[in-house]
C-alpha positions as CSV (number, residue, x, y, z in Angstrom):
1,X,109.5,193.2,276.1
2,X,110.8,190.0,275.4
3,X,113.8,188.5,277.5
4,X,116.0,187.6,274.5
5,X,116.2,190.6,272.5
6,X,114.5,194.4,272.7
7,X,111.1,193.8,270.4
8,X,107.8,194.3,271.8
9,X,106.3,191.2,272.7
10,X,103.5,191.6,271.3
11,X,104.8,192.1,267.5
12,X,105.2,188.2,267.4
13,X,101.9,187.3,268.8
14,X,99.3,188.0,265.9
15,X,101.3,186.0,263.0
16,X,100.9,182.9,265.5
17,X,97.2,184.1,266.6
18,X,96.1,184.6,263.1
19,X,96.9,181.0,262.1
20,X,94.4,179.5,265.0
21,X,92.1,182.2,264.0
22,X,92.0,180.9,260.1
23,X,91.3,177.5,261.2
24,X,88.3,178.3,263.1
25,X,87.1,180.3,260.2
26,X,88.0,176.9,257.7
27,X,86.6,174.6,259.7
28,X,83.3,177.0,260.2
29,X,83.0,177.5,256.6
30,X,83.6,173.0,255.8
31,X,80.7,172.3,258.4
32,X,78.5,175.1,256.7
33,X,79.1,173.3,253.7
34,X,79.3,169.7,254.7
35,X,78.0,169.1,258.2
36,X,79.7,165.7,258.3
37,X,82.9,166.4,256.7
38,X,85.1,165.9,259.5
39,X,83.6,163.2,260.5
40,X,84.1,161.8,257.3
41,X,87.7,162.8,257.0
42,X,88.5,161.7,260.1
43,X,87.5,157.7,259.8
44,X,90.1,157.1,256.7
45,X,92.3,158.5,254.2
46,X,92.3,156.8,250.2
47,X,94.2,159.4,248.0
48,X,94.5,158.5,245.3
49,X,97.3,160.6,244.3
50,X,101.2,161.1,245.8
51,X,102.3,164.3,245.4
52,X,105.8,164.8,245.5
53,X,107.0,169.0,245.8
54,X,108.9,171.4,246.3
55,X,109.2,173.0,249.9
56,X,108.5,176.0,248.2
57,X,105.5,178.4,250.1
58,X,104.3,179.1,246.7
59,X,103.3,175.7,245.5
60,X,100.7,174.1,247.8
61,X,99.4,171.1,246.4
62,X,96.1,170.7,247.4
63,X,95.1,174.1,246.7
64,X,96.6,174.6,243.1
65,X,94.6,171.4,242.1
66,X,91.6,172.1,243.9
67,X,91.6,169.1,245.6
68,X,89.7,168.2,249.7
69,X,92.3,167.1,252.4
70,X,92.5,163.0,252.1
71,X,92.8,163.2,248.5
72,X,96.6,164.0,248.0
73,X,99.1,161.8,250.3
74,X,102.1,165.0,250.6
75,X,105.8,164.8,250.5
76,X,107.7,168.4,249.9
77,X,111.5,169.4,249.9
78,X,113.9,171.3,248.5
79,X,113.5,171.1,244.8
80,X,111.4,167.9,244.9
81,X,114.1,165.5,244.6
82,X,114.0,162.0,245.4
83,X,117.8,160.9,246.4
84,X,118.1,156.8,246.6
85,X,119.5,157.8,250.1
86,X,116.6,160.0,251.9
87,X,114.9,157.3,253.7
88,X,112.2,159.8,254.2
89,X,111.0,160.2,250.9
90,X,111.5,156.2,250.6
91,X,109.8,155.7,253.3
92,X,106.8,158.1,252.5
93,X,106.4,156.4,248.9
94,X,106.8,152.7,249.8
95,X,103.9,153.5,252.7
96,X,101.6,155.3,249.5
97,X,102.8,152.2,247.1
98,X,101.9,149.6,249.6
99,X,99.8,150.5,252.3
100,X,97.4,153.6,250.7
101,X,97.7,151.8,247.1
102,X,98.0,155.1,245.0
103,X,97.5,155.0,241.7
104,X,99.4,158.2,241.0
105,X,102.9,159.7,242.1
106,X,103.5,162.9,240.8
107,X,107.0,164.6,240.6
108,X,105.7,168.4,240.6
109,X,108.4,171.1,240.0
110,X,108.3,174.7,239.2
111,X,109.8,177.2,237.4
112,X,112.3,179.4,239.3
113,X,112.9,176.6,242.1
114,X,115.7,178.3,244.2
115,X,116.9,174.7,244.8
116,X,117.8,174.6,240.8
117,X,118.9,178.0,240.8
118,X,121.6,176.7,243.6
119,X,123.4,174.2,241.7
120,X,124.1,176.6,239.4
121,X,125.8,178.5,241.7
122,X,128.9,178.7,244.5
123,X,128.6,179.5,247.7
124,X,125.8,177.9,249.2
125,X,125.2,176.8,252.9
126,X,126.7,173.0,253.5
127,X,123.7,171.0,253.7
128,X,121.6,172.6,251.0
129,X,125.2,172.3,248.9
130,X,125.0,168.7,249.6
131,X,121.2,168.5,248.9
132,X,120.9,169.8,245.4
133,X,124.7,167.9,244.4
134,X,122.4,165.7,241.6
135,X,121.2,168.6,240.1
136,X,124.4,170.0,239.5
137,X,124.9,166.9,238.1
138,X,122.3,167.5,235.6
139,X,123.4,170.9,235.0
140,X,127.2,169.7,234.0
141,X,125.4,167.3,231.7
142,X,123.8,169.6,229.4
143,X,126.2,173.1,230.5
144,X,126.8,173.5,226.9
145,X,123.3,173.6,225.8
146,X,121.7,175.4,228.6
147,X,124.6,178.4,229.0
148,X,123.7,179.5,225.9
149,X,120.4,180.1,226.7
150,X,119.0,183.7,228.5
151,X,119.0,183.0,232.3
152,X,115.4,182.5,233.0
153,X,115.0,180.3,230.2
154,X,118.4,178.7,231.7
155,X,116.9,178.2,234.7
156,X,113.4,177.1,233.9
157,X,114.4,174.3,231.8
158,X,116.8,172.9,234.4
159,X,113.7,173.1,236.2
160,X,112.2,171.0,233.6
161,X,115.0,168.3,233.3
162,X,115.3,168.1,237.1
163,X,111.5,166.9,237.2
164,X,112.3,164.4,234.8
165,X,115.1,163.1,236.3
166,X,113.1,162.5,239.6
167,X,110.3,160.5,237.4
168,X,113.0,158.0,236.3
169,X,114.4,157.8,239.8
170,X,111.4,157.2,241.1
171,X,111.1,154.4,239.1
172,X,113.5,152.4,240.3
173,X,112.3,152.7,244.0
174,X,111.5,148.9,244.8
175,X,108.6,149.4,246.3
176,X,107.4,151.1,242.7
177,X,109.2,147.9,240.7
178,X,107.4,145.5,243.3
179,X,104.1,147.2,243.1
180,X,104.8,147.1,238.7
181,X,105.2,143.2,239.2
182,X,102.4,142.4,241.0
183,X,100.4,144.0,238.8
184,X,99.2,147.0,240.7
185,X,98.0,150.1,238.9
186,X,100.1,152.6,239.5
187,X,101.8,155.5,237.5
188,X,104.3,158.1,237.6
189,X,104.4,161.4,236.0
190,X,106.1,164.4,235.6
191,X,104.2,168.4,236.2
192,X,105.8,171.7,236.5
193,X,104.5,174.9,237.6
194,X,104.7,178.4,236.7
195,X,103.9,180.6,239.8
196,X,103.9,183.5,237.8
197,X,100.6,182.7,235.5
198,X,99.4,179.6,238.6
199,X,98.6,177.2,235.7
200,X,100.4,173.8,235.9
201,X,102.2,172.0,232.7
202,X,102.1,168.2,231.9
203,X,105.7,167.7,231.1
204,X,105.0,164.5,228.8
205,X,106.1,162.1,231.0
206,X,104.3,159.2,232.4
207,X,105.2,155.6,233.3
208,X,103.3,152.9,234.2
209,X,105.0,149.8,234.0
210,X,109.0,148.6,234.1
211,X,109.0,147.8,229.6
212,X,108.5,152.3,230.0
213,X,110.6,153.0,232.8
214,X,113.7,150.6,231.5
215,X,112.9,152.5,228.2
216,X,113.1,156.1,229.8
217,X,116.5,155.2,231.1
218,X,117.9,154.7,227.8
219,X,116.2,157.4,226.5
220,X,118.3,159.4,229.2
221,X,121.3,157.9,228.2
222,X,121.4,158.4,224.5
């Protein structure tokens, strides 16, 4: 029994177990198919690619796309936003900008985000309240429009606009704008994905210089 409350002890131990006992199987199955892969791997990563997510368990990036570890550079939370504030997810794209040289950053959303569906909504816990503020900022924006829509269609293409948003943010990051003035090839688009079919959408957006992202902005603002 545990000490803490009246479960069996051993009811926790197999979810925990079963993790260690996929990776022997993965890394079994990568050695049967490239003997050297880890060793590979293990000497340097150049993705080309930053992949920006939701937290969502349903959306793993690597394996939607298809893609080996070391070929997607990872940054995930709630409702993939990127808040001028959140010196993590500064901090995670000025190291792929500058130091890993990507030449993509995706914003990838998907439909049904829970993160979305909260700023629609009252009632939510402090922090994520405060988290998901700009996308109730969004909502507001277009309330009109969007409330007059069913509420899956509602929701998905807040879903949509939210991705969008975090492509033009994005593009003011200055270690984006720097990268743009140097020269560097580097571009930033926009996907969303629909968990319910697994295929992922191109939402038409995609910047590569500051002429597009100065233009996206008044695009936004007309």
């Amino acid at each position: 029994m545990c000490q803490n409350c009246d479960c069996k002890t051993e009811t926790h131990v197999p979810s925990i177990k079963q993790l260690f006992d996929n990776n022997a199987l993965w890394v079994e199955e990568r050695i049967a198919q490239n003997p050297n892969f880890f060793t590979t791997l293990s000497q340097q990563q150049k993705p080309e690619y930053l992949w920006i997510g939701c937290s969502d368990s349903r959306v793993p990036a690597n394996e939607l796309v298809k893609m080996d570890p070391g070929t997607i550079f990872v940054h995930r939370n709630i409702a993939n936003l990127i808040n001028s504030s959140d010196m993590n997810a500064l901090s995670v794209i000025q190291y792929a900008v500058e130091v890993l040289k990507v030449k993509h950053i995706i914003v990838n959303g998907h439909y049904g985000c829970g993160g979305v569906i909260a700023a629609m909504e009252d009632n939510n816990p402090d922090l994520i309240d405060h988290w998901i503020r700009p996308i109730r900022k969004y909502y507001q924006r277009v309330q009109t429009e969007l409330d007059a829509m069913p509420e899956e269609a509602r929701i998905n293409r807040l879903c949509e606009i939210n991705v969008v948003e975090q492509v033009r943010n994005i593009c003011h990051i200055p270690a984006v704008r720097k990268a743009w003035k140097k020269g560097q090839e580097l571009s930033v688009h926009g996907f969303i994905y629909d968990i319910k079919d697994g295929c992922l959408h191109d939402m038409g957006i995609s910047i590569s210089d500051i002429k597009a992202a100065e233009e996206a902005v008044l695009r936004a603002n007309d």
